[in-house]
Structure formats: C-alpha cells, structure tokens
N, C-alpha and C positions, 0 to 999 in steps of 0.2 A: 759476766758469766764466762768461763773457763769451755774454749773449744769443747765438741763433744768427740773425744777420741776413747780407746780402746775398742779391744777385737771383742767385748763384750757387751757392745753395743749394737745393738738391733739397726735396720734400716728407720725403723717407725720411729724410734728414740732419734734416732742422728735428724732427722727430719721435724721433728717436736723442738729440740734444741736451737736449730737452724732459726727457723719462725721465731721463738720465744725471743733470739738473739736481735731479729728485725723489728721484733715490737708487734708482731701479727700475730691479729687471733687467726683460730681455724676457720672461723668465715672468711677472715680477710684474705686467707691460703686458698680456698676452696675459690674465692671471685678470681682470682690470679690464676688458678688452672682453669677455669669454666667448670667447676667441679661442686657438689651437694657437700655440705659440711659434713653431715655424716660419713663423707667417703673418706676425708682426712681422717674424722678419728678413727676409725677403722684405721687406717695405715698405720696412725702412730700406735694407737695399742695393738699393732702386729694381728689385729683379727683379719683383716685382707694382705694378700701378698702381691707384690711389688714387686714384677720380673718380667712387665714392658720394658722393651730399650729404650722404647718411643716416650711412654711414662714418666721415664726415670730422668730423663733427657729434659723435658717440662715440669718437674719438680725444682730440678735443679738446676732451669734457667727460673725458675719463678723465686726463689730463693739466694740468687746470688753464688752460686757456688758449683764449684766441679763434681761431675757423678759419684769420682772417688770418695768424696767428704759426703757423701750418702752413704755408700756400699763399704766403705772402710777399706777397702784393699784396691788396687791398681787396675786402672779402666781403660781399654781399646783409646784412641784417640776420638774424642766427639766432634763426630757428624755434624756440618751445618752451625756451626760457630759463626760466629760475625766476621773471619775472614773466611768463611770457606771461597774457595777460588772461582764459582761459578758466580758469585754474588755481582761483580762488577756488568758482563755479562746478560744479568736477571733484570739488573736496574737500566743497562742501556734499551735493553727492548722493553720495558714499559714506560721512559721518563723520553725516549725521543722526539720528538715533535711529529714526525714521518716516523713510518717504518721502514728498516733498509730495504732497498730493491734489488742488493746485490750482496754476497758472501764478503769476508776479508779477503779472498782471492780474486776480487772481480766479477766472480760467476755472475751472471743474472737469477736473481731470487724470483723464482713463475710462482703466483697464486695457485696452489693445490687445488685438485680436484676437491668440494667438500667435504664429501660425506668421507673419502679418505680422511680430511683433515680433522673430523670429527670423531671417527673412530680413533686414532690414533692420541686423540684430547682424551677421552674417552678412558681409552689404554693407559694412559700416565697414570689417570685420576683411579684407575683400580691398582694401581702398581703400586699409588702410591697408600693405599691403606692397606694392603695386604703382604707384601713385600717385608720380610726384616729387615734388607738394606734399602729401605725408600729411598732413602737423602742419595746416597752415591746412585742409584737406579732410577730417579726422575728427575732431580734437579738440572742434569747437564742437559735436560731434552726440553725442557722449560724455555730459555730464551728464546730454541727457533720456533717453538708451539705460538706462543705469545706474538713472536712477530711477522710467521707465516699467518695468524688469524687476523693479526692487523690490520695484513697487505688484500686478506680475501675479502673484507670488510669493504675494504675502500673500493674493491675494483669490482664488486659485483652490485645489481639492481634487484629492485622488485620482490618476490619472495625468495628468492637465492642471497638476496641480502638481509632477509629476516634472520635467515638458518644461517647466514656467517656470523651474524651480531649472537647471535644463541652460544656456536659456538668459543668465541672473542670472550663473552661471558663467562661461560663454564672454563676457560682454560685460565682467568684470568681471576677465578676464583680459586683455585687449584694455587695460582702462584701468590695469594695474596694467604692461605696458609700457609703454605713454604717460607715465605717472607718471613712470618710471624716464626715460625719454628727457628728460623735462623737467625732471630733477636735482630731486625730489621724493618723495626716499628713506621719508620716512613714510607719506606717500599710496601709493606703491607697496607696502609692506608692509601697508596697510590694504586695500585692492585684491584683494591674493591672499590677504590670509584671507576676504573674503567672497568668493572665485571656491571654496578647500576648503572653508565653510562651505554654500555653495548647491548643490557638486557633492557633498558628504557627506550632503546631505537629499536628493538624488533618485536616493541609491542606485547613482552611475555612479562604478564604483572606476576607469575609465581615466579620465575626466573630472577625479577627485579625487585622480589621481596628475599630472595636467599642470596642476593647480591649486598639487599640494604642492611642483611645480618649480616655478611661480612665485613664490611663497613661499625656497624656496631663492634664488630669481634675485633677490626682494627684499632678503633679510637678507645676500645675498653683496655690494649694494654699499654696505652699509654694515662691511663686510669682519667680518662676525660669521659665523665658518668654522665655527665647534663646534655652531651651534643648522642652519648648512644640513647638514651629518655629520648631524645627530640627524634633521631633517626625513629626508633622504633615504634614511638605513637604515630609518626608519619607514616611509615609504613604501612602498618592495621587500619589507618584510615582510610588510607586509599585503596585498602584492600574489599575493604566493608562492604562498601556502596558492590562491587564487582558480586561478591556474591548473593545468590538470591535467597539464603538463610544463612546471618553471618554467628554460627554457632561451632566450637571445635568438630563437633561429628561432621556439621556439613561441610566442613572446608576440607577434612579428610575426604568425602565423596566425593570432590571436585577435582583433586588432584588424585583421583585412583585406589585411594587408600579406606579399605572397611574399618570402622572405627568397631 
C-alpha cells in the first residue's frame, strides 16, 4: 500500500492507512492506545477531532510514525522521544540499588519534610495532566521527586513511614506513565513495581491496586496479555475479601465516590 500522503488527506484517513499498513484492526489500535474501538472509528471517519498534543503524540508512538505523517505538514519537535535528555536521569533514580544521599555536586541530599514532599508529588502529578507543555514542565522534576521519596522511605518509621511509602507510590506512579509516554517500556515496568512495592509496605490495598494497574498498563505495551490477566485477577481477589460488599457500587462507597 502506497504511503498515505496529500494535503487532501484528513488526519482520520492518514491514521486508518497507518494501522491498515501494520496489519491492525481498530480493536487492535484502540488496545495500543487504552482506548474503546469506537473512539478509533470516530477519529478515522473525521466524526471526533484530533487536536490533543498529548493524543496525537500516542497515536503516533502507537503506530510507528512521526506526528507529521498524521497531520501532513511540519510538527514542533516531539516531546519525550526515547532520547529525550532527562531519560538517563529518570532511569538512574528508579534502577539504583540505594538512593543518592548526595547531589552531583556533593551537597548532602536531607530527607524532606513530608507532607512538603507530598504536596509537591502532588503538584507534578496535576502539572502533569493539565499543563500543554507536561513533558518539558514535569519530567525534569521527576528524578529528584523519585529519589527524594526513596531517601524519605528508608529513613523514616512507624506511621510517617506509611505516608512516605504512600507517597514513593504516587510519585512512582506518575513516572511509570511518563516512562510509558516516552516509549521506555522497561522503565515503565520498573516504575510500577516500585509504585505495588511502596503501596504493599504502607498497607494501602486501594493505593496497591492502582499500582497493580500500572503494572498491567506497563507489561500491556509490551503486549504481554497473559501476566496483565494474572496481575489483574490478582488484584480483584485480594481486593474482594477487603470489602464488605464486593459489588462496583460498593467499592465506589469505600473509596468516597457516589455511584
């Protein structure tokens, strides 16, 4: 099949051809974005529009190809590519055995106040879904989040050590979709086991169930379907027994939410 070029070509069309050209159906397009099949066709037949950055950016890592060969004409430089420069960085503060205790300059790295440290997890993690420029506006702030949560991890007790692991969690969820977005499928899998390992040590089973989807969300782009089936019946099971009506209405009531 013949590239899908001209300026008369829709985004929904260039997007239909793309897939067609991989040998994917639009289910198989929709499992690749976490997306309802319906919502592909809607795109290709031009009934929805297509004018996330963030969108367009995950279409066209899910597809193989530059945004331009979406949009047909010439695209800002993309965000979060598998060199971007924080990536080394991202990976040294989740894959070190210890977290550093000290800056590249020697400083001494101090354990943060908490709930400082928490607000400012906190802070990334709205920056980073509301923000147009997420990727240049949270990724650089990622490495020390990660390994300041590490350091407050290790060096705190008791329930001040629940609420670091909480946070270690949440921040390490946060880099384990960044990962993903930055088509750095092992760091994203490394990511969300330490977001179920930090939410399994402070005892927070909802915490250690949107950990164990991140973990799914990881090993699904590497389309290994059988271990997310295993994570995520694991998951609901051991959730089951916790609640005392294990029905979707109730488990909204338990976590705050009116069904």
């Amino acid at each position: 099949m013949p590239e899908p070029t001209g300026e008369d070509l829709g985004i929904g069309r260039r997007i239909a051809a793309h897939r067609r050209r991989l040998g994917l159906t639009q289910q198989g397009l929709a499992m690749r974005l976490h997306r309802s099949t319906s919502w592909v066709t809607k795109i290709e037949r031009g009934g929805r529009p297509l004018d996330s950055v963030r969108t367009l950016l995950e279409v066209a890592r899910a597809l193989g190809v530059e945004v331009r060969e979406l949009t047909g004409q010439p695209w800002f430089p993309e965000p979060g590519g598998p060199g971007h420069e924080h990536v080394p960085a991202l990976r040294g503060s989740l894959t070190a055995l210890r977290p550093r205790a000290s800056h590249t300059d020697d400083q001494t790295v101090e354990p943060r106040e908490l709930e400082t440290l928490r607000r400012d997890v906190l802070d990334a993690g709205r920056r980073w879904q509301a923000e147009p420029n997420c990727y240049s506006a949270v990724i650089p702030l990622l490495p020390a989040l990660v390994n300041e949560a590490r350091l407050t991890a290790g060096a705190t007790t008791g329930d001040e050590r629940r609420g670091a692991n909480q946070v270690l969690a949440t921040v390490c969820q946060l880099a384990q979709e960044v990962a993903a977005r930055l088509g750095e499928p092992d760091l994203s899998w490394i990511a969300a086991r330490h977001s179920l390992l930090a939410a399994q040590d402070a005892d927070d089973r909802l915490l250690a169930a949107a950990s164990a989807w991140r973990v799914c969300h990881a090993v699904l782009r590497v389309d290994s379907l059988d271990e997310v089936h295993d994570v995520a019946t694991a998951t609901a099971a051991g959730l089951r027994p916790w609640l005392r009506d294990p029905t979707p209405a109730a488990f909204l009531r338990e976590i705050g939410v009116e069904a």
